[in-house]
C-alpha positions as CSV (number, residue, x, y, z in Angstrom):
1,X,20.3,-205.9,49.5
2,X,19.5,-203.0,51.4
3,X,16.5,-200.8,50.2
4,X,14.0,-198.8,51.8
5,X,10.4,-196.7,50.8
6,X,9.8,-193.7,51.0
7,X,6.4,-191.6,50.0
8,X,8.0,-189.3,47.0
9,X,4.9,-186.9,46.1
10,X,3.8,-186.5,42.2
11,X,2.4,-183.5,42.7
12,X,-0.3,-184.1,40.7
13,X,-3.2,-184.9,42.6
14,X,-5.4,-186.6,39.7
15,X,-2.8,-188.9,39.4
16,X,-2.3,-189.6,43.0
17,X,-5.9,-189.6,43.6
18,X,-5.6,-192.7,40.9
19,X,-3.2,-194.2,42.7
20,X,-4.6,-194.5,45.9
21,X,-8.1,-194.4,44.9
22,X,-9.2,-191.7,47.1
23,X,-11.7,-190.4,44.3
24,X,-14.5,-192.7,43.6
25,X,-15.7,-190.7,40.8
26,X,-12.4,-191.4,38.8
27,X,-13.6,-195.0,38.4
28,X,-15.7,-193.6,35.1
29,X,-12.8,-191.5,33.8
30,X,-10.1,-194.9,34.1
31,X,-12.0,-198.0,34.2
32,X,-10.0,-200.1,35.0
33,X,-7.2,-200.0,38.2
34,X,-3.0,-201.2,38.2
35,X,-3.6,-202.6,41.7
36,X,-7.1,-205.1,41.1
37,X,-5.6,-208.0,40.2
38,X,-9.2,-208.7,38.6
39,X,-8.6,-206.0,36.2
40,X,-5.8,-207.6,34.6
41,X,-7.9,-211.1,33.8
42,X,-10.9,-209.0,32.5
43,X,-8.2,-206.3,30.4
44,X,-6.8,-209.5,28.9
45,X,-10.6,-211.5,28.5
46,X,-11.5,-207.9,26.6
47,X,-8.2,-207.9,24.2
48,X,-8.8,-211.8,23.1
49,X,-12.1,-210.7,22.3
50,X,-11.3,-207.6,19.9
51,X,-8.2,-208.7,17.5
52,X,-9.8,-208.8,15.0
53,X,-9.8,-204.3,15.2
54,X,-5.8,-204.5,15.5
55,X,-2.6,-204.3,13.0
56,X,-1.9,-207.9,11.8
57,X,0.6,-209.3,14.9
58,X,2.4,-210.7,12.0
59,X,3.7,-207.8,10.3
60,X,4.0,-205.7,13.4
61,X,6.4,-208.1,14.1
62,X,8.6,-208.4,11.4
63,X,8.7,-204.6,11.3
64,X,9.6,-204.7,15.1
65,X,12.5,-207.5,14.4
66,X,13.9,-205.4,11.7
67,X,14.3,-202.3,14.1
68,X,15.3,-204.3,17.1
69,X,18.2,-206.3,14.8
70,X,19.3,-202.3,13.7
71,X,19.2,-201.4,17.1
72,X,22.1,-204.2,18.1
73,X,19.2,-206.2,19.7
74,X,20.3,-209.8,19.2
75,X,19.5,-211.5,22.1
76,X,17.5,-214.8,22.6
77,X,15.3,-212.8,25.3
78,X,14.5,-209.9,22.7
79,X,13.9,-212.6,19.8
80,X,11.2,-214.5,21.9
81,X,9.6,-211.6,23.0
82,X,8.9,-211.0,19.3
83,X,7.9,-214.3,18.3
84,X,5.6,-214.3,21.1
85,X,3.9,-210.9,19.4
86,X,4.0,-212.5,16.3
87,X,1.4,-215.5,18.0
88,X,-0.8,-212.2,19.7
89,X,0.7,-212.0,23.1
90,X,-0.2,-209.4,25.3
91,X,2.1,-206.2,26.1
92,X,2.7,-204.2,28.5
93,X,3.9,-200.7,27.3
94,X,5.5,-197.6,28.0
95,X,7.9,-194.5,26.4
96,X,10.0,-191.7,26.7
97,X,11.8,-189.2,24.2
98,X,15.2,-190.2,23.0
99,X,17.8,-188.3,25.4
100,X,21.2,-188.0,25.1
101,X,22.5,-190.8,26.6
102,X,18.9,-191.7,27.4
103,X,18.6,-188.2,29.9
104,X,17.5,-188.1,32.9
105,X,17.3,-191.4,35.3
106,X,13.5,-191.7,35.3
107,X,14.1,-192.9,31.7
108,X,15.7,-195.9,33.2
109,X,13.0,-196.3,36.0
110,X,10.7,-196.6,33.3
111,X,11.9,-199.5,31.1
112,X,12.9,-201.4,34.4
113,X,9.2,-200.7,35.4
114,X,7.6,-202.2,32.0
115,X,9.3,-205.2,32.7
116,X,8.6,-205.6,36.0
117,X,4.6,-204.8,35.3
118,X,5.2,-207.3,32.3
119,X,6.6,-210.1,34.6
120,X,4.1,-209.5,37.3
121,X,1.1,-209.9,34.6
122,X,2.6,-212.8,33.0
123,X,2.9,-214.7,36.4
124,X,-0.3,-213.9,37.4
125,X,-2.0,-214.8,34.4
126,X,0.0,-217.6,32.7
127,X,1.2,-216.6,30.1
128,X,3.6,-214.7,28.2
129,X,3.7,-210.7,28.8
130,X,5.8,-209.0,26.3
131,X,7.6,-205.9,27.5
132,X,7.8,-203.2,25.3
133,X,9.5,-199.8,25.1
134,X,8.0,-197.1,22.8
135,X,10.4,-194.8,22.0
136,X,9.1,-191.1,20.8
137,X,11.2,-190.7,17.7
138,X,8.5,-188.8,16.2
139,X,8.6,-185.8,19.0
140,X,10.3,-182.8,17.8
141,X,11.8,-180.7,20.9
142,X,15.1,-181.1,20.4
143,X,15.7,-179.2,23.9
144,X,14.0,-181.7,25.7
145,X,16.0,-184.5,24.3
146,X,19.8,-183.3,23.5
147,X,20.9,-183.0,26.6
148,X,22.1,-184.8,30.1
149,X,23.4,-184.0,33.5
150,X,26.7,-185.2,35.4
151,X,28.3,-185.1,38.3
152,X,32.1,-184.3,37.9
153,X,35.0,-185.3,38.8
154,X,34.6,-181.5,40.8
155,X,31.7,-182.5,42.4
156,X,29.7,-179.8,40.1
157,X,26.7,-180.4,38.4
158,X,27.5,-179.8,34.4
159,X,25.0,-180.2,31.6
160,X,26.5,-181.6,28.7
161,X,24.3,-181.1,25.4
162,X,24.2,-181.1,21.3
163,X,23.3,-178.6,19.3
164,X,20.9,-178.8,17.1
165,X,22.0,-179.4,13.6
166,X,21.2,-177.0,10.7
167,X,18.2,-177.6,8.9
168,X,14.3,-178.0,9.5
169,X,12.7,-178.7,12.8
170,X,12.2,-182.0,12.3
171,X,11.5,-185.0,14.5
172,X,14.4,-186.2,16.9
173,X,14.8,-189.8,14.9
174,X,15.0,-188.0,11.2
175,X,17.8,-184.6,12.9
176,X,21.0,-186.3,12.0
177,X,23.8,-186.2,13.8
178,X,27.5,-186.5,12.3
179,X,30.2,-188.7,13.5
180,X,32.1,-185.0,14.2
181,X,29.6,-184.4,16.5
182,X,29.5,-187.9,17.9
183,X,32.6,-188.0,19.0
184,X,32.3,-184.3,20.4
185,X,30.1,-185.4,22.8
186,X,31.8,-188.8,23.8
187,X,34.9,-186.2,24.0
188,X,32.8,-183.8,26.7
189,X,31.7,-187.0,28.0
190,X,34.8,-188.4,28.7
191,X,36.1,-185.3,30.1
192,X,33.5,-184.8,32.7
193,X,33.1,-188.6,33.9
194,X,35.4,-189.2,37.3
195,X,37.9,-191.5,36.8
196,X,36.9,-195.3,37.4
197,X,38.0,-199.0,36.3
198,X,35.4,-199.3,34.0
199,X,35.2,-196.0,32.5
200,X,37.5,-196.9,29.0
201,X,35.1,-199.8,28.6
202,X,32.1,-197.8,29.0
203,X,33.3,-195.3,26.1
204,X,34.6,-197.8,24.0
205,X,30.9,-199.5,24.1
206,X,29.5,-196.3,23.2
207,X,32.3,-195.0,20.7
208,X,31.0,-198.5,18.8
209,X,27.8,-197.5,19.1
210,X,27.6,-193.7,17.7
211,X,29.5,-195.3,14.6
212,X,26.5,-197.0,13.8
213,X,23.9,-194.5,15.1
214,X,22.5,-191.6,12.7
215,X,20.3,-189.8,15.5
216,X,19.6,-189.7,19.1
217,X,16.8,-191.7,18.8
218,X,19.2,-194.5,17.4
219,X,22.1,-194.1,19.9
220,X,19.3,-194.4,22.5
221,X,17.9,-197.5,21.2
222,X,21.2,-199.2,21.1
223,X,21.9,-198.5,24.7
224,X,18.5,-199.8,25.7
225,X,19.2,-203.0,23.9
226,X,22.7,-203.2,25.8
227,X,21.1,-202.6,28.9
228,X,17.8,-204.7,29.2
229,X,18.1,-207.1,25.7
230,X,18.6,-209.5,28.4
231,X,15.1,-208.9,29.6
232,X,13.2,-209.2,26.2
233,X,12.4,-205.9,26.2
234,X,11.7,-204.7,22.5
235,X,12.0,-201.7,21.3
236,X,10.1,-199.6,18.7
237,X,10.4,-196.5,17.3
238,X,7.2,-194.2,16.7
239,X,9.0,-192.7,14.0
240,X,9.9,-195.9,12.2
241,X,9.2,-195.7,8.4
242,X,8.4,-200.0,9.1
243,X,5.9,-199.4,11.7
244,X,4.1,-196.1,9.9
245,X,3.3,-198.0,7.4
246,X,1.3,-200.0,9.6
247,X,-0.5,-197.3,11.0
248,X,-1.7,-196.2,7.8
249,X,-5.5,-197.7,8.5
250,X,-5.3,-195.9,12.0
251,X,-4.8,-192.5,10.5
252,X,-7.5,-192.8,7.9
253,X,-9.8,-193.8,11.3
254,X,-8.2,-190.6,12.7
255,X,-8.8,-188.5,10.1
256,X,-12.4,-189.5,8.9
257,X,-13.2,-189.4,12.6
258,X,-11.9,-186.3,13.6
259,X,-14.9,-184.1,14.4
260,X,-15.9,-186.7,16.7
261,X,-12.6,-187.4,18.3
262,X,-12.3,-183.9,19.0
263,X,-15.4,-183.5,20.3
264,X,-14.4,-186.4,22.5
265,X,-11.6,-184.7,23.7
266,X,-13.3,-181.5,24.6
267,X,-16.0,-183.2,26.8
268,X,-14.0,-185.4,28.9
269,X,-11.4,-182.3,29.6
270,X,-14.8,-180.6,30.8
271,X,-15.7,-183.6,32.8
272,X,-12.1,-183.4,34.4
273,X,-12.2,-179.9,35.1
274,X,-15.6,-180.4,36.9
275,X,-14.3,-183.1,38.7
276,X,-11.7,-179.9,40.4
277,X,-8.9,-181.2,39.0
278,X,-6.6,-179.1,36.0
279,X,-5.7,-180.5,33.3
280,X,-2.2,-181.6,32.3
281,X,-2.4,-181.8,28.1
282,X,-4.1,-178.9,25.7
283,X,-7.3,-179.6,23.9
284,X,-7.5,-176.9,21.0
285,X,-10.2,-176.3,20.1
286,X,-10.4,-176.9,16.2
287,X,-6.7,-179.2,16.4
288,X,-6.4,-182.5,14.9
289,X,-4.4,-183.9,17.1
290,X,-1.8,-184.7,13.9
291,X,1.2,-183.7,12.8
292,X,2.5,-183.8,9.2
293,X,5.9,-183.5,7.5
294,X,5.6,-180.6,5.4
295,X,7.7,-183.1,2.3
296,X,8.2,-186.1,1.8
297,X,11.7,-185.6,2.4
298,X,12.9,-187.0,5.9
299,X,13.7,-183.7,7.2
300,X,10.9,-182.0,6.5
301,X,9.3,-179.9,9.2
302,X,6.5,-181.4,11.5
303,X,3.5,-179.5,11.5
304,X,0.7,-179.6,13.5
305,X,-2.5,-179.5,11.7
306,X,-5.6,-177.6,12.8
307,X,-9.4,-177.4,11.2
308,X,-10.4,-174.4,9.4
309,X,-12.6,-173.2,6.8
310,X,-12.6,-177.3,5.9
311,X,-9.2,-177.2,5.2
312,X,-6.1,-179.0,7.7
313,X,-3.8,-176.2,8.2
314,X,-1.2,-175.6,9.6
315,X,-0.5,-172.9,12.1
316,X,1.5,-170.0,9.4
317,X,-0.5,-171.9,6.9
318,X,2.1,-173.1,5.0
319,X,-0.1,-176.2,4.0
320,X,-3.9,-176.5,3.4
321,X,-5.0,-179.7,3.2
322,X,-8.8,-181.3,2.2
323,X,-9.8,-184.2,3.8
324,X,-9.4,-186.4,0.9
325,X,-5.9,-185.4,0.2
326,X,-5.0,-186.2,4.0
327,X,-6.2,-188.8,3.7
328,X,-4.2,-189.9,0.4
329,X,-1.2,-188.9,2.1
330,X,-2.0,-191.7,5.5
331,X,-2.7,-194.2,2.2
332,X,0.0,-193.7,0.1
333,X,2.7,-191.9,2.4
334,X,2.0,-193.0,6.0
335,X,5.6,-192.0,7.1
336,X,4.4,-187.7,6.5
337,X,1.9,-188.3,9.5
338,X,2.4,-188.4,13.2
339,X,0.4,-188.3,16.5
340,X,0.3,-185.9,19.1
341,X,0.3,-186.7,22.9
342,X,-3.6,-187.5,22.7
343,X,-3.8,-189.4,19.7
344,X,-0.4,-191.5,20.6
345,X,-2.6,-193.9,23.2
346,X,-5.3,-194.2,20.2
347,X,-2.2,-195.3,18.0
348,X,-0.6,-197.5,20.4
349,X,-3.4,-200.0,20.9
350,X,-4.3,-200.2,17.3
351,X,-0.4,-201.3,17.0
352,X,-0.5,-203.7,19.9
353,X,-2.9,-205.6,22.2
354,X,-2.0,-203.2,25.0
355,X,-2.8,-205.3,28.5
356,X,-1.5,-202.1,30.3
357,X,0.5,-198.7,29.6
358,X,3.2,-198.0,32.3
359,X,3.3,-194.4,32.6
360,X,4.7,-191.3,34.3
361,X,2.5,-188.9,37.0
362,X,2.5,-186.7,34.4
363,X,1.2,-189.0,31.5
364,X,-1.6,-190.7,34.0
365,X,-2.8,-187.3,34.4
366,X,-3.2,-186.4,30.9
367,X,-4.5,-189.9,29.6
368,X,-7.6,-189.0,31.8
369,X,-8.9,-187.0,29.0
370,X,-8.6,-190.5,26.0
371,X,-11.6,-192.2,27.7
372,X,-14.0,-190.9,25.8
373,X,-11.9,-190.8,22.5
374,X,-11.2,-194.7,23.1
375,X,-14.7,-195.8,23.1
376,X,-15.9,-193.3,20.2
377,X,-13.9,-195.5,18.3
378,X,-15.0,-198.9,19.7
379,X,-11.9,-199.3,22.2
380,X,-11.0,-199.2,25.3
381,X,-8.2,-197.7,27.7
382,X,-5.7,-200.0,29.2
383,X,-5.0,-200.5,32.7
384,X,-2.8,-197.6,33.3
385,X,0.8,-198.6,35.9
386,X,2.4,-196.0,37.3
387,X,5.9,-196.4,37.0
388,X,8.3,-197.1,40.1
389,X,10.6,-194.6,41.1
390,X,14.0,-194.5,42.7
391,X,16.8,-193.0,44.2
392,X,20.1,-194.7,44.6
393,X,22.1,-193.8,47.3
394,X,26.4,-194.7,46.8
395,X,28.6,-196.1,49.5
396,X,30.3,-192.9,50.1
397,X,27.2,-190.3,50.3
398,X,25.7,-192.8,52.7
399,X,28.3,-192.7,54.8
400,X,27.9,-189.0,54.9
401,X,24.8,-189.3,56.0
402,X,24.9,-191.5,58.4
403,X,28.2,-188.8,59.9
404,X,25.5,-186.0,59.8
405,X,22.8,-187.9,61.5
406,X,20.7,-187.1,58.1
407,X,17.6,-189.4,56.7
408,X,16.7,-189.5,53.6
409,X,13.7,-187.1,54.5
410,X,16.2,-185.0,55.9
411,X,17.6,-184.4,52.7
412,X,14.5,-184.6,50.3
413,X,12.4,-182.0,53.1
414,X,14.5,-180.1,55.4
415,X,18.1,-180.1,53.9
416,X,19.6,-176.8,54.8
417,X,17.5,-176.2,58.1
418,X,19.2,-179.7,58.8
419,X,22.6,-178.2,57.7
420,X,22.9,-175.1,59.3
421,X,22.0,-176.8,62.8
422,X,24.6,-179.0,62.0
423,X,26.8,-176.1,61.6
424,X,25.6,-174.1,64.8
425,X,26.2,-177.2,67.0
426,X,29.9,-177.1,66.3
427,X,29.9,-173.7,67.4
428,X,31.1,-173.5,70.9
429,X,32.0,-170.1,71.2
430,X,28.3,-169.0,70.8
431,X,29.5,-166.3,68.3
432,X,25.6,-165.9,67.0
433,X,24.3,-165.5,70.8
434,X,26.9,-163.3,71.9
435,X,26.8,-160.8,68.9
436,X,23.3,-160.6,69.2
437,X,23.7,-160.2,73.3
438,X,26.4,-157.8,72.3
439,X,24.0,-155.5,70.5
440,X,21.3,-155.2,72.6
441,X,23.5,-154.2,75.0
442,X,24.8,-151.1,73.3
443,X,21.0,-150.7,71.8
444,X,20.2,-150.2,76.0
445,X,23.1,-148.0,76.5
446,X,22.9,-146.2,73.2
447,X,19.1,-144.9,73.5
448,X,18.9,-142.8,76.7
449,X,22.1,-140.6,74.7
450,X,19.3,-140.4,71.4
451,X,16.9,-139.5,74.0
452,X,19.3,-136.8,75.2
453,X,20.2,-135.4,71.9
454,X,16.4,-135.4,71.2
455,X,16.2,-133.1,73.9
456,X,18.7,-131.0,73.0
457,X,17.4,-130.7,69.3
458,X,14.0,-132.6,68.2
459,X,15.2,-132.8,65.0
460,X,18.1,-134.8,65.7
461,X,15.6,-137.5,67.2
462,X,15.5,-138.8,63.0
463,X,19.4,-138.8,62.6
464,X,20.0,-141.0,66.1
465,X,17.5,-143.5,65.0
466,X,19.1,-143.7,61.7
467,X,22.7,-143.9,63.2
468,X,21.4,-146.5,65.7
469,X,19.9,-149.1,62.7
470,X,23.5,-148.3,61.0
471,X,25.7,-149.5,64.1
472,X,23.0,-152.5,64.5
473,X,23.5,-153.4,61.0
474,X,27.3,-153.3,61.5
475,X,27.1,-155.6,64.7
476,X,25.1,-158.0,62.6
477,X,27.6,-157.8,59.8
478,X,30.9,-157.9,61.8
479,X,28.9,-161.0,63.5
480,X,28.4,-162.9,59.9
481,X,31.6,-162.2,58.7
482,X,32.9,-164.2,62.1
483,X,30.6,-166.8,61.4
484,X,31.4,-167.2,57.9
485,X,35.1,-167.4,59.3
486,X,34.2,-169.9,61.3
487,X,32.4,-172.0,59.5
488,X,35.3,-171.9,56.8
489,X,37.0,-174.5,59.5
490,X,34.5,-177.2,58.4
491,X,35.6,-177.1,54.2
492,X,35.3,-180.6,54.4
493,X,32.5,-181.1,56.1
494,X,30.8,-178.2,53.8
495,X,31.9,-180.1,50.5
496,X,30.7,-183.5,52.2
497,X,27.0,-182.4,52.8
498,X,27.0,-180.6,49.0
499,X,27.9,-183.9,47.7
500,X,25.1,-185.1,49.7
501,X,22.6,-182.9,48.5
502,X,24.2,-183.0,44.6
503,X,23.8,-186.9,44.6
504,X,20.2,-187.1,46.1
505,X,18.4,-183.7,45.2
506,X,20.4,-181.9,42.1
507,X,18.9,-178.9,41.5
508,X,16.2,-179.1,44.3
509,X,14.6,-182.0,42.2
510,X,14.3,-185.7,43.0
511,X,17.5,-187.5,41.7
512,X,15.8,-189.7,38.6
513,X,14.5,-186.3,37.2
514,X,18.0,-184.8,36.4
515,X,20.9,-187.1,36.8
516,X,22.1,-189.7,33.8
517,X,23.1,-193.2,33.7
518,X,26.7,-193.3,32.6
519,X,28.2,-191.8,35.8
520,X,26.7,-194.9,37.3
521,X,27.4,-197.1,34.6
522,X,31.0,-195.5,35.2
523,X,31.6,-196.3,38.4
524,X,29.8,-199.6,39.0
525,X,29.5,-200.9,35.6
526,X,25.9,-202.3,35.4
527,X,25.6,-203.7,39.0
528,X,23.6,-200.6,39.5
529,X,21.3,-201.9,36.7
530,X,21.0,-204.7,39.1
531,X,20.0,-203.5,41.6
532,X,17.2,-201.7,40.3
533,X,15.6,-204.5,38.9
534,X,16.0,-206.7,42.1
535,X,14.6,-203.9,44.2
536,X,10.5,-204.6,45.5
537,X,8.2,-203.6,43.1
538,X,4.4,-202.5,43.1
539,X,1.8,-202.6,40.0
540,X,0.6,-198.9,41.8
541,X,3.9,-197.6,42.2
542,X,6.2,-196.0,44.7
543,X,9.8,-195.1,45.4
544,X,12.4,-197.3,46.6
545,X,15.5,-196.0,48.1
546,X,18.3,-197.8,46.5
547,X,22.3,-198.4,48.5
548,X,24.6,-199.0,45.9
C-alpha cells in the first residue's frame, strides 16, 4: 500500500509545542506525554490505584450495552469491549459532535485514531485497551452539526444541510428529526453523489438506518457502529438519559465544588497566558461551567448557568437557581444537567478509567487549562494523543498530478503559483512578453509627443499623462483578454487541476476538515476505511497521505 507523510501544521503552537516537546515548561501544565512509552505504564499504575473515586464499571456498562444494542451495534468485537469495562479495563477515549452523515472527514480520523492508540496501549501493556467514542449529543449548535460537504457529480463543491426543526434550542440528540425530513436528505444525498456500483447499496444501508434514527446524534451512532463495530469500538452518548444518571454524584462534586473549580480554571488560563501562548476555550469569570434544561421536558432549552448574587442564573435570567435546588435537580433529575467544554474531561474520567484522551489540535490546546481543576478534585489528567490525520488521494487526481508534475506540497503550499506556470509554459507565442514589449515601445515613442504638447501648452502636460496610463491600461487589457483566449484551449486541463485542488484542499482547507465519507463510501465501498486503518500510525500524531 502506497502512503506517504507529510508535516500538516495545526496552527496552534501550544499544541504543537506538546507534540514535539519544544517547551519544557509545558511538562507542569500536561504531566504526562502520548510518546513516553513510560507514561502509559505509570497512567495505568495511577488508574488501578484510584477506582474506588469512579462510576461502578458495572453499571456503566450495562448503560453502555443498552445504547450500543440501539445504535445497531451487535457485534462480537463491540460486546467484548464492554464486558471488558464491565471487569475495569482501561480506555482510551475521544469525541466529536454528531454531523450529518458524521461531517467532515476528521470525524473519521478520529475514531480510526482511538483505536489505533487503544491497540497500541494494549500491546504494549498486556492487556485489554477498550476503545471508546464519546459522542457530544449534549452540544447544542445545530450549525455545526446539520450539515456536510460533497463533491458532485459536476465536480462542484455543494453543502448539503438540515434545517433546524421548530422548537427550543435544544441539544443535537433530543432536536428530532422526522422521517419527511429523513428522506429529504437521503433524496439531496442521492442526487448529489456521482454515480457508482455501490451507490444503491450505500443508500439502502442508510434509508434502513434513518427509519430507526430519531436525531442526528442517533443516525451518527448507527453509522459508526456499521463502520468500526468490527473494531470494538463502543459508543456512548453524553446526552444519554442511561449514562446521566450515572453522572449524578459527579455533578453534585461539580456543583458543591464550584468556587474552587472556577478558581481553578481562572489560574491555570493565567498560567497559560504567561507562558505566551493564547488560549483556545473561555473562562468566564463567575460561569459554572453547566448547562441545564430549562424543563424536564426533552426539548427544553439548554442553558448555561452563571453565579450571581448566590443564585445559578442563567444568562436572560429565565432561571435562578440556589445551590440546594441544583443540586436536587443532579439527585433527582440528572438528565436536566450537562457539561461544558471544561467540565466534559472532569466528567469523562469519573465515567471511565481514562488511560488516554485522543484529541484534536484544537482540544489539546484547550485541555491545557483542566490541570489544575483535575487535581482540586483529587484526579488527574490523562495522557493526552493527538489524533492522526489524513488525506486520501484517488486513482484519477493522482494521475493528474503526476501529468502536472505537482507534489502534494505543491498543492497544500503553492497551488496556483504552481498552476499558472503550468499555464505560461504552454504558451509558445510569448503573448505576456510581447504585449508587455509592445507597450513599452509605444510608452518610448509616445512621450517625446507629451513632451511636445507640454511645450506647446503646460497644461496639457496633466491630460497626456492621463491619456498615456489609459492606452497602457488598454495594452494590458487587450493582452489579458488574449491570454484568457488562450488559455480557454486547455478546458481540460483547467477542469483537471480544479479537481485537483477540490479533492485535496476544498475551500483552501485541508481535505479531512471539509469533505464527508459517503462520496468515498460511494465509490469504493469501505476499502477506503481500509486503508485508513492499515496506514502507519504514531501515539504523537501526524498526517499520512493516503492513494486510494
Amino acid at each position: 500500500m502506497r502512503n506517504e507523510t507529510y508535516l500538516l501544521s495545526s496552527a496552534q503552537p501550544l499544541t504543537e509545542a506538546y507534540i514535539h516537546r519544544t517547551d519544557s515548561r509545558l511538562e507542569a501544565i500536561y504531566g504526562y506525554h502520548a510518546g513516553a512509552e513510560q507514561d502509559w505504564d505509570r497512567r495505568l499504575k495511577r488508574l488501578e490505584e484510584s477506582g474506588g473515586v469512579r462510576a461502578e464499571a458495572a453499571k456503566l456498562s450495562e448503560a453502555l450495552r443498552a445504547y450500543n444494542e440501539r445504535a445497531g451495534a451487535s457485534s462480537p468485537e463491540v460486546s467484548a469491549s464492554i464486558n471488558a469495562l464491565a471487569e475495569g479495563a482501561p480506555v482510551v477515549i475521544g469525541g466529536q459532535q454528531a454531523g450529518l452523515w458524521t461531517g467532515p472527514l476528521l470525524v473519521i480520523h478520529k475514531a480510526v485514531s482511538i483505536i489505533a492508540a487503544a491497540k497500541s496501549a494494549g500491546e504494549q501493556l498486556g492487556r485489554k485497551v477498550v476503545p471508546v467514542f464519546w459522542i457530544a449529543g449534549e452540544d447544542h449548535d445545530w450549525d455545526e452539526a446539520n450539515h456536510a460537504y460533497l463533491i458532485s457529480a459536476e465536480q462542484e463543491l455543494r453543502k448539503l444541510a438540515a434545517s433546524r426543526p421548530d422548537g427550543a434550542r435544544t441539544s443535537v440528540s433530543r432536536t428530532r428529526i422526522s422521517a419527511e425530513q429523513w428522506e429529504q436528505l437521503l433524496t439531496e444525498l442521492e442526487q448529489t453523489l456521482p454515480h457508482s456500483e455501490f451507490k444503491p447499496a450505500l443508500l439502502d444501508e442508510l434509508r434502513s438506518m434513518t427509519e430507526q434514527a430519531g436525531s442526528l446524534s442517533d443516525m451518527f451512532a448507527m453509522i459508526l457502529s456499521r463502520l468500526f463495530g468490527a473494531h470494538g469500538l463502543v459508543l456512548m452518548d453524553a446526552d444519554d438519559p442511561g449514562v446521566r444518571r450515572l453522572e449524578a454524584p459527579m455533578f453534585a462534586r461539580l456543583i458543591e465544588r464550584n468556587d474552587e473549580l472556577e478558581q481553578a480554571y481562572r489560574a491555570q488560563a493565567e498560567r497559560v497566558k504567561q507562558l505566551g501562548y493564547t488560549l483556545q476555550a473561555d473562562v468566564t469569570p463567575g460561569s459554572s461551567n453547566l448547562f441545564l434544561f430549562d424543563d424536564q421536558d426533552s426539548g427544553g432549552e439548554r442553558l448555561l448557568l452563571h453565579k450571581r448574587d448566590g443564585l445559578f442564573r442563567d444568562r436572560k435570567e429565565q432561571v435562578g437557581l440556589t445551590e440546594a435546588e441544583l443540586q436536587r435537580i443532579a439527585a433527582e433529575h440528572p438528565e436536566r444537567l450537562s457539561n461544558n467544554v471544561l467540565t466534559r474531561p472532569l466528567m469523562q474520567d469519573y465515567l471511565f478509567p481514562v488511560l488516554a484522551a485522543v484529541l484534536g489540535p484544537g482540544e489539546i490546546a484547550y485541555w491545557a487549562l483542566t490541570g489544575e481543576a483535575f487535581k482540586a478534585l483529587g484526579m488527574e489528567m490523562p495522557i493526552l494523543v493527538p489524533r492522526m490525520s489524513y488525506t486520501m488521494i484517488e486513482g484519477t487526481v493522482a494521475k493528474h498530478m503526476d501529468k502536472y508534475g505537482l507534489s502534494f506540497a505543491d498543492v497544500m503550499e503553492r497551488f496556483e503559483e504552481r498552476r499558472k506556470e503550468w499555464l505560461k509554459e504552454q504558451d509558445g507565442l510569448s503573448i505576456e512578453q510581447r504585449f508587455a514589449e509592445a507597450g513599452e515601445v509605444f510608452a518610448t515613442l509616445y512621450k517625446p509627443l507629451l513632451e511636445l504638447a507640454a511645450g506647446v501648452q503646460p497644461s496639457l502636460a496633466k491630460l497626456g499623462d492621463t491619456n498615456l496610463q489609459k492606452i497602457m491600461e488598454q495594452i494590458h487589457y487587450m493582452g489579458s483578454k488574449t491570454v484568457d483566449a488562450f488559455n480557454k484551449q486547455f478546458e481540460a486541463s483547467t477542469r483537471q487541476l480544479d479537481r485537483i485542488q477540490l479533492s485535496l484542499k476544498p475551500q483552501g482547507k485541508p481535505q479531512e476538515r471539509v469533505l464527508n465519507m459517503t462520496a468515498y463510501w460511494n465509490r469504493y465501498q469501505t476499502a477506503w476505511l481500509d486503508k485508513l486503518l492499515e496506514a502507519p500510525y504514531s501515539r504523537t500524531g501526524g498526517h499520512q497521505i493516503v492513494y486510494l
